[in-house]
C-alpha positions in Angstrom: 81.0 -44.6 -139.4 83.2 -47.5 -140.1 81.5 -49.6 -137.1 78.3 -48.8 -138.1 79.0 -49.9 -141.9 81.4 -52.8 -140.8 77.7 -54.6 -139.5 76.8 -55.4 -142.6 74.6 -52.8 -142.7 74.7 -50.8 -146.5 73.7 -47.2 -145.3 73.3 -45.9 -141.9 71.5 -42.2 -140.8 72.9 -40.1 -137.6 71.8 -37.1 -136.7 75.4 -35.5 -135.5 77.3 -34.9 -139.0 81.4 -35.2 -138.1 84.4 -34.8 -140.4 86.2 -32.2 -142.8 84.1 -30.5 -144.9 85.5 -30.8 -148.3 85.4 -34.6 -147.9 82.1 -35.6 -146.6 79.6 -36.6 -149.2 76.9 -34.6 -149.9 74.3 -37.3 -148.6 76.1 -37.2 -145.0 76.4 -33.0 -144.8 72.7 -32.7 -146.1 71.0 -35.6 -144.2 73.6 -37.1 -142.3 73.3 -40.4 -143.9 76.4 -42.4 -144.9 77.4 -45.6 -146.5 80.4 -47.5 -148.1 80.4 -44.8 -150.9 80.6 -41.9 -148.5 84.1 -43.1 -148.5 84.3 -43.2 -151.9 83.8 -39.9 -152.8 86.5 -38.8 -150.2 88.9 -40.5 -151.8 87.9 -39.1 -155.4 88.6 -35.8 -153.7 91.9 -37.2 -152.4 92.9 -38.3 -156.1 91.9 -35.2 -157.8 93.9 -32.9 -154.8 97.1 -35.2 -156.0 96.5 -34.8 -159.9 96.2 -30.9 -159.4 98.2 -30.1 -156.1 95.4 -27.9 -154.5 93.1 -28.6 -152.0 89.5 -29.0 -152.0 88.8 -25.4 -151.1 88.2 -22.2 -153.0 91.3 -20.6 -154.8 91.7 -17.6 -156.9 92.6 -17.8 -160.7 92.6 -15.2 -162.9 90.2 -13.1 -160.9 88.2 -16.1 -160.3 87.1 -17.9 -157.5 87.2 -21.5 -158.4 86.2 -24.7 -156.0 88.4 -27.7 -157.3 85.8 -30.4 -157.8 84.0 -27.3 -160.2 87.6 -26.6 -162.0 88.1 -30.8 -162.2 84.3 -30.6 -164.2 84.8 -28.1 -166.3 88.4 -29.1 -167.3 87.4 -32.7 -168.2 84.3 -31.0 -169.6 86.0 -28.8 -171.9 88.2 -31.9 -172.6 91.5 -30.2 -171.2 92.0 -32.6 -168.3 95.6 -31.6 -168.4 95.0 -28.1 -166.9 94.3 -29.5 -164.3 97.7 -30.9 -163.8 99.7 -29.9 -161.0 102.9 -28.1 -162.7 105.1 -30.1 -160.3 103.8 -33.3 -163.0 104.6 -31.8 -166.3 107.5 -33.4 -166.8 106.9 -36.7 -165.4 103.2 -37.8 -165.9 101.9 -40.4 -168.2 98.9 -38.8 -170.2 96.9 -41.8 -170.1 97.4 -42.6 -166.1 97.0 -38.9 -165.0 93.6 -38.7 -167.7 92.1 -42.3 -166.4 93.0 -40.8 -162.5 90.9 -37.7 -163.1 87.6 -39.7 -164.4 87.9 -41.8 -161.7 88.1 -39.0 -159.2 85.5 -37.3 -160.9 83.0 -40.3 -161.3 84.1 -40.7 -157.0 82.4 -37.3 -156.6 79.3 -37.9 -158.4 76.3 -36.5 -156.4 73.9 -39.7 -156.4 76.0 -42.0 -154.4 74.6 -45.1 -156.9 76.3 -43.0 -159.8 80.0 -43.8 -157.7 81.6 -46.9 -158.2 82.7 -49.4 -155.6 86.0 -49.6 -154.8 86.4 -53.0 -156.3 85.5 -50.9 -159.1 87.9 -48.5 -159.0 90.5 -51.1 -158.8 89.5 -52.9 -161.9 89.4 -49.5 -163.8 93.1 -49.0 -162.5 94.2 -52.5 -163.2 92.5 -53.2 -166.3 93.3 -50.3 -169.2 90.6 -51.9 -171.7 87.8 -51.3 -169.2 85.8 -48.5 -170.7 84.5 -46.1 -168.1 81.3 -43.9 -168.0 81.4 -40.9 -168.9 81.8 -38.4 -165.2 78.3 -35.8 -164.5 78.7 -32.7 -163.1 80.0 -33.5 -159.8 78.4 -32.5 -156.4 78.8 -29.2 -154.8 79.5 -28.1 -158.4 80.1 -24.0 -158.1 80.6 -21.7 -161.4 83.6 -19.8 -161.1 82.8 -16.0 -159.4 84.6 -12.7 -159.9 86.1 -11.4 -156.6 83.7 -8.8 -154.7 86.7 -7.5 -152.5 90.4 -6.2 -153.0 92.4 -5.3 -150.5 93.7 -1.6 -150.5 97.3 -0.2 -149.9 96.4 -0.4 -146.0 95.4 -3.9 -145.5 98.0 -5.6 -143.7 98.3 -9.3 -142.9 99.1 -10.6 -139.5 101.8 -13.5 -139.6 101.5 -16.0 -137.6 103.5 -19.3 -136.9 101.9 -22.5 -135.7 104.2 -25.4 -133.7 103.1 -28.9 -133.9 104.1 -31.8 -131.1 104.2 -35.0 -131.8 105.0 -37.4 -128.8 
């Protein structure tokens, strides 16, 4: 991708879609077309992973199943950003920092890539605290929250298994 876009050229189209889900935009999944703000959205996931400490993948809350750009929404919605927070933060975070990183990793995962902002952008949000920033949409892949289907009974047993990396 970053040849293609380094041409000068503002959005590209292939036809073999490559990456890790949960970071792709939703342009490049559906239709396998990209641009400079296909980038920008995965890093919107990367700062709302940081604020909250989970990945962008389904967890389980309170019976829940929750998908963490949904959970970012409603949070911010609901206007208890600070849910979100990742308990490791609590007693270090500065409300105003950690609240102006989650709009700007929300408005980075906006569905309509012309609704992100540039990364030029980004920085003047981040450098410039009187710069008033819109107000985030529902982000893509938004998912409600779902009750579990399953449980596991007394017999279910999980296999353990270690992994070993190398590194030359």
């Amino acid at each position: 991708m970053a040849r293609i876009i380094a041409t000068e050229k503002i959005r590209e189209c292939t036809k073999r879609v490559v990456g890790t889900f949960g970071y792709m935009s939703p342009e490049y999944v559906m239709h396998g077309q990209f641009s400079q703000k296909s980038g920008v959205f995965s890093f919107g996931v990367m700062v709302l992973e940081i604020i909250s400490g989970k990945k962008n993948s389904c967890f389980f809350e309170s019976d829940r199943i929750h998908h963490l750009l949904s959970n970012a929404w409603n949070q911010w919605r609901d206007e208890s950003p600070f849910q979100l927070l990742d308990p490791i933060l609590i007693e270090s975070y500065c409300p105003n920092e950690v609240e102006k990183c989650i709009q700007i990793g929300l408005l980075c995962v906006q569905e309509d890539p012309d609704d992100r902002p540039t990364m030029g952008t980004i920085i003047s949000y981040l450098n410039n605290p009187s710069i008033e920033m819109p107000f985030p949409l529902e982000p893509a892949f938004f998912m409600q929250g779902r009750k579990r289907r399953y449980s596991f009974s007394s017999t279910t047993t999980l296999n353990k298994m270690s992994t070993t990396k190398f590194f030359p």
